[in-house]
N, C-alpha and C positions, 0 to 999 in steps of 0.2 A: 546789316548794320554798317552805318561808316564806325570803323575806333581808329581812336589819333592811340597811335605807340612812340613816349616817348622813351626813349634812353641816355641818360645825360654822366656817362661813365666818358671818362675821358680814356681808358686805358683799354676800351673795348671794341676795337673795328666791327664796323656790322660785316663787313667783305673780311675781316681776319679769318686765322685760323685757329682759334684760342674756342673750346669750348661753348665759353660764355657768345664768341660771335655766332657759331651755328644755332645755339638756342637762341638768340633774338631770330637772325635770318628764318630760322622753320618758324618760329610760332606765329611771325609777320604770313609766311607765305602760305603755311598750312590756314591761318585763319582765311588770306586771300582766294584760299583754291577752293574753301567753302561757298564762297561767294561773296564775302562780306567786303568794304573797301578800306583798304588800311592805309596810313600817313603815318612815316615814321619821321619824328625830330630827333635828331644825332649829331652831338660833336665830333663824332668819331664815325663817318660813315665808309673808308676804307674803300677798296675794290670790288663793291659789288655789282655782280655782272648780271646783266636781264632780270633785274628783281622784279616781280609780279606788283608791287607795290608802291607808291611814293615816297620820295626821300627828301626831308629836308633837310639840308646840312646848315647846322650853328657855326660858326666859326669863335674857336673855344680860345682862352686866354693863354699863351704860349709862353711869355717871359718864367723864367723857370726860378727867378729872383724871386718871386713872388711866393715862392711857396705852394704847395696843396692844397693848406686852407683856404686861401687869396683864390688860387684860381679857381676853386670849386664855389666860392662864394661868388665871385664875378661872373662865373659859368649860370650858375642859381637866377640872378640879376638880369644875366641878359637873356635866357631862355623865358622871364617872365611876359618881356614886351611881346617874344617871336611866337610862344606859344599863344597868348592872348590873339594875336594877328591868325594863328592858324586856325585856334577856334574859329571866328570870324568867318574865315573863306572857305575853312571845309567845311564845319557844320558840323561835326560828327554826333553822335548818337552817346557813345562811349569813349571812357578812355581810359588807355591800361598801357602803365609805366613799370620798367624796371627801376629797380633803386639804387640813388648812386648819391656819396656824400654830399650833404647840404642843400638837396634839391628838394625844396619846399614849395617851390612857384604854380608847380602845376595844380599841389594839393590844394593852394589856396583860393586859386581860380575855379574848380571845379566845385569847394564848398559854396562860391559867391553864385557860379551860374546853375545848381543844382544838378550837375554831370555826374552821372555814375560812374565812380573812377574803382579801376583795383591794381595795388602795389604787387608788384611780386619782388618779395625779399630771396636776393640768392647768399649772402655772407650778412657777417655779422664788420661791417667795412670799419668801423670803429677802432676796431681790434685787428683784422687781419692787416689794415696799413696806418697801424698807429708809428711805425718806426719813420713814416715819412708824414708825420703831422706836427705843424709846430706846434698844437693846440686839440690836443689826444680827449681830453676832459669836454673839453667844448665839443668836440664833435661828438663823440658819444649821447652829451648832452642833445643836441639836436635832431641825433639818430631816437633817441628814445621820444621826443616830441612828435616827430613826423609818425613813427610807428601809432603813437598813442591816437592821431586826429584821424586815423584810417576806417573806413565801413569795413572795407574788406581786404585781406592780403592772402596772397599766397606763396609758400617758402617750399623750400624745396628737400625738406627732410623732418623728421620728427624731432629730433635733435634741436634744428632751428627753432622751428614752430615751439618750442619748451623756452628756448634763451628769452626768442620774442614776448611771450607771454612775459615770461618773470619781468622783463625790463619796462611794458608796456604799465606793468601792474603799479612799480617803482612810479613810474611817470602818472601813475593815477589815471588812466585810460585803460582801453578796452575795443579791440576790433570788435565788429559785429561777427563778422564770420570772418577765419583763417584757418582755412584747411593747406594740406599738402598735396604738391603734385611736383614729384623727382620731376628732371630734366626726361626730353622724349627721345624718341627715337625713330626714323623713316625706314621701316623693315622691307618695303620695294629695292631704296640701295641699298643697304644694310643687307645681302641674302647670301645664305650659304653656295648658291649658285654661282659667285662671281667669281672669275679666272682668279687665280693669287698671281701670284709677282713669279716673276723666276729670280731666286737670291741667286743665282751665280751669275747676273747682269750687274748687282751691287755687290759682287764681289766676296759673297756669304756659301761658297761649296759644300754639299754634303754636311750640312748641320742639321740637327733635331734645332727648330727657332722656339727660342721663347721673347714673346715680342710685349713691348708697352708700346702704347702711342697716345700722347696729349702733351699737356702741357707740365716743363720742368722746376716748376715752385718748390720751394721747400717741404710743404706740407706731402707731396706728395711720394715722398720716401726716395728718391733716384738712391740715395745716398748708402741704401739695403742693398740694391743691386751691383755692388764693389763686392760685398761682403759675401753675397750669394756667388758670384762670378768666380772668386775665390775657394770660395767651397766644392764649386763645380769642377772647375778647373785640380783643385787635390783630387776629386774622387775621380777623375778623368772620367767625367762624364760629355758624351756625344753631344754636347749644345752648346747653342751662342743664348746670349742677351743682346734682343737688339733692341734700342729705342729709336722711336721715331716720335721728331718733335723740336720746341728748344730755339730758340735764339743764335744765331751765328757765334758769336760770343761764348755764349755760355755752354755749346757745344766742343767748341776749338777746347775749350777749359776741362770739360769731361773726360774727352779726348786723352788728353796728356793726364789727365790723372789715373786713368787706366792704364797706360801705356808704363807710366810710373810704378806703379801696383802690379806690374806683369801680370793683368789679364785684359791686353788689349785684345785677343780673341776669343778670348770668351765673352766681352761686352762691346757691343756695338751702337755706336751713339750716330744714326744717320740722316738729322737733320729734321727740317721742315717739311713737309708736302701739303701740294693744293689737298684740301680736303675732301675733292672727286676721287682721288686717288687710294684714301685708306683704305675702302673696301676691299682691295686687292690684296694691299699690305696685309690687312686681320684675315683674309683667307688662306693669304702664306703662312701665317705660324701655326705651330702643333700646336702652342698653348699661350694664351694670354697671359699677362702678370698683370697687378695691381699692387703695388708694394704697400701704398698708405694712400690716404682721403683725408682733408678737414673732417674736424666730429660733426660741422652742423651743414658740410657740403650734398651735393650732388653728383656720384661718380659717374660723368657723362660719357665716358671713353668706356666702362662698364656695359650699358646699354649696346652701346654700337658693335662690342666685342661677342656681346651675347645673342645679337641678332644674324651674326655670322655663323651663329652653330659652335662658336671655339669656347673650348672649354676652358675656364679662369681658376686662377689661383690666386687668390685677395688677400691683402691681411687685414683683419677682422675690426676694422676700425668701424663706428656705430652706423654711418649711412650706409655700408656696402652689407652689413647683418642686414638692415632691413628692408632693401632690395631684391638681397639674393634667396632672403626665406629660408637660410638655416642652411650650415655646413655640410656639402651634397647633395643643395638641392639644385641651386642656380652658379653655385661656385664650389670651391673646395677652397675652404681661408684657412689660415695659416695663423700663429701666434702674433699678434701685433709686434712689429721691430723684430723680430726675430729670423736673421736670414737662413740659421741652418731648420725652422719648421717650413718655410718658404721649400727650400731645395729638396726638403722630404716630400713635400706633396707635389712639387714636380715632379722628381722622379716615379712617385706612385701612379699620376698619368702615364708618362713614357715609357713604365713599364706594361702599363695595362690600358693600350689604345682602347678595348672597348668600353670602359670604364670613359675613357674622356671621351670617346663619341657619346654614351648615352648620356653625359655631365651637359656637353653643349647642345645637344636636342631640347634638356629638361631648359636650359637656361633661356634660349631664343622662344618655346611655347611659352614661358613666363611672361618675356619681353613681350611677346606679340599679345597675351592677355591683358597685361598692367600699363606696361609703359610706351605703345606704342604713340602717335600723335593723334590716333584719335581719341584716347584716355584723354591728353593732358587738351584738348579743345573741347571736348565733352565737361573736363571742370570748368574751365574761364567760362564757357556758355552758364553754366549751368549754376554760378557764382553770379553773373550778370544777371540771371533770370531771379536769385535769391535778393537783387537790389532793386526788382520791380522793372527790369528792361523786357518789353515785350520782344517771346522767341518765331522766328519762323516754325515753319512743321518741318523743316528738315534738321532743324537747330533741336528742336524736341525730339527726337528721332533719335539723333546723333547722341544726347543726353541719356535717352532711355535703353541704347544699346549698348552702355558703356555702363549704367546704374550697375548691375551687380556685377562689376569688378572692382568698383570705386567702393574702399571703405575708409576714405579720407572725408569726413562729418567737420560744417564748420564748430568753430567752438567761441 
């Protein structure tokens, strides 16, 4: 199949290192390695290097007077002309966009030319960047239209796929089919086999590592890891907290507020890395942390920690319950916000290594059943095939070796 991939997030390098940029990158290259030919439209196409695929870069609206709404509505506008022109000279077969505010262009085009289109919704963008909208109502409003005029979508938690529905319902619409498919994962790099780091090159000796690595958003608790570092640090326990990850900025700022806190050695704030490099990183630590997730997100730094074999310690926020399959199956969670149940079930690994080796065995056979990329290309295929696109035999194949793990049903 040719599919045009658009993404029209301004805040999302496809070359970044944000989560959100590795899930576009795989799901472009994993569909590419099938054989199929992909064209991505991107405001935001960043440093990506030998992509297996086509890039067309938008060049998005920069004056920052304008505001959010302005530029996503001008972004909206002019990807209507660019996309209409790529229809044209690619040709594609399908086409499957990420969702990103005010971006109605594509949906409209593909109603007019009868393209089988499917949205994958990862946030509810309405709500998570209303503090930077001058026009919070309105956009929501527009999120609930595009949601409503959809055949197909796919979100990436059950949590979401609930908001969606209800909001879809409001708006008097109805996807045809929306099922769920969490964020994936590439368990070839992803493997418990890979060297780990030496910490005492970044200057970490003789510590028990409790590591996070993604990104430093609010939601995603950094803010527990003081509190825990603290607690550590009283019980004079053998570990660091290190994070990897974070903005220059926003790291310098972590920084001194540990330092501040007297537990700059127990918490370690070391930055960004190329995203070839994590694997190392997650094979260095005794144990993963997850401190919080958005309720309707994708904990995509989850996958990758659990395809390493390392055994996680999450707090129990509703997308990482339904990934991990129940407390000691795929994780051991901890009390939401709560850093002294946090440091309890660390220690209960650290004390009982065999206990966390069989934790991160059970979590990586998970991963490698449910969420690897051939799960999440076995749904878009098999979502495509549900809108009357004719499959290859190897597309069918792919579908039917993946059917009984999937029990994500559209609704």
């Amino acid at each position: 199949m040719r599919i045009l991939y658009i993404s029209g997030d301004l805040g999302i390098e496809v070359g970044g290192r944000k989560g959100a940029s590795t899930h576009i990158r795989e799901t472009c290259s994993q569909l590419a390695k099938r054989g199929h030919e992909v064209l991505l439209v991107t405001p935001s196409p960043g440093e990506c290097e030998s992509p297996s695929f086509e890039i067309v870069a938008v060049e998005p609206p920069r004056a920052k007077w304008m505001g959010m709404d302005l530029r996503y509505a001008l972004l909206n506008w002019k990807l209507k002309g660019i996309v209409s022109e790529v229809i044209h000279r690619f040709r594609p077969d399908v086409v499957y966009e990420r969702y990103a505010l005010y971006q109605s262009a594509s949906q409209h085009l593909c109603n007019k030319l009868g393209l089988p289109r499917i949205l994958e919704v990862n946030s509810i963008l309405s709500q998570e960047m209303c503090h930077r909208l001058k026009f919070p109502s309105w956009a929501a409003r527009v999120e609930r239209a595009i949601w409503a005029g959809e055949r197909a979508i796919i979100c990436v938690s059950k949590g979401l796929q609930k908001a969606i529905c209800e909001k879809v319902a409001a708006a008097r619409g109805a996807p045809e089919h929306i099922i769920v498919s969490p964020v994936g994962v590439d368990p070839e790099q992803f493997h418990p086999a890979v060297t780990p780091v030496d910490w005492e090159k970044l200057g970490i000796p003789g510590r028990r590592i409790v590591g996070y690595a993604g990104t430093l958003t609010r939601w995603h608790g950094i803010d527990l890891l003081f509190d825990a570092a603290t607690t550590a640090r009283d019980r004079q326990l053998p570990l660091c907290f290190v994070v990897i990850g974070g903005e220059p900025e926003k790291i310098a700022a972590l920084r001194r507020k540990a330092w501040e806190l007297n537990v700059g050695d127990q918490l370690r704030f070391l930055g960004s890395f190329p995203h070839g490099e994590i694997p190392s990183l997650l094979a260095g630590m005794d144990i993963c942390v997850i401190p919080d997730t958005q309720d309707w997100s994708s904990p995509t730094k989850y996958f990758e920690m659990a395809a390493m074999a390392r055994p996680v310690v999450a707090g129990a926020a509703p997308p990482i319950c339904e990934v991990v399959g129940g407390d000691g199956v795929g994780a051991l969670l901890f009390e939401r916000a709560n850093p002294h149940d946090m440091v309890r079930k660390l220690q209960l690994l650290l004390d009982n290594p065999q206990l966390a080796s069989e934790l991160g065995n059970r979590a990586r056979e998970r991963v490698l059943k449910l969420y690897s990329w051939d799960c999440n290309i076995a749904r878009i295929l098999k979502l495509y095939a549900q809108l009357g696109v004719p499959m290859r035999d190897e597309d069918r194949e792919l579908i039917a070796q993946c059917a009984g793990d999937d029990n994500n049903e559209s609704h």
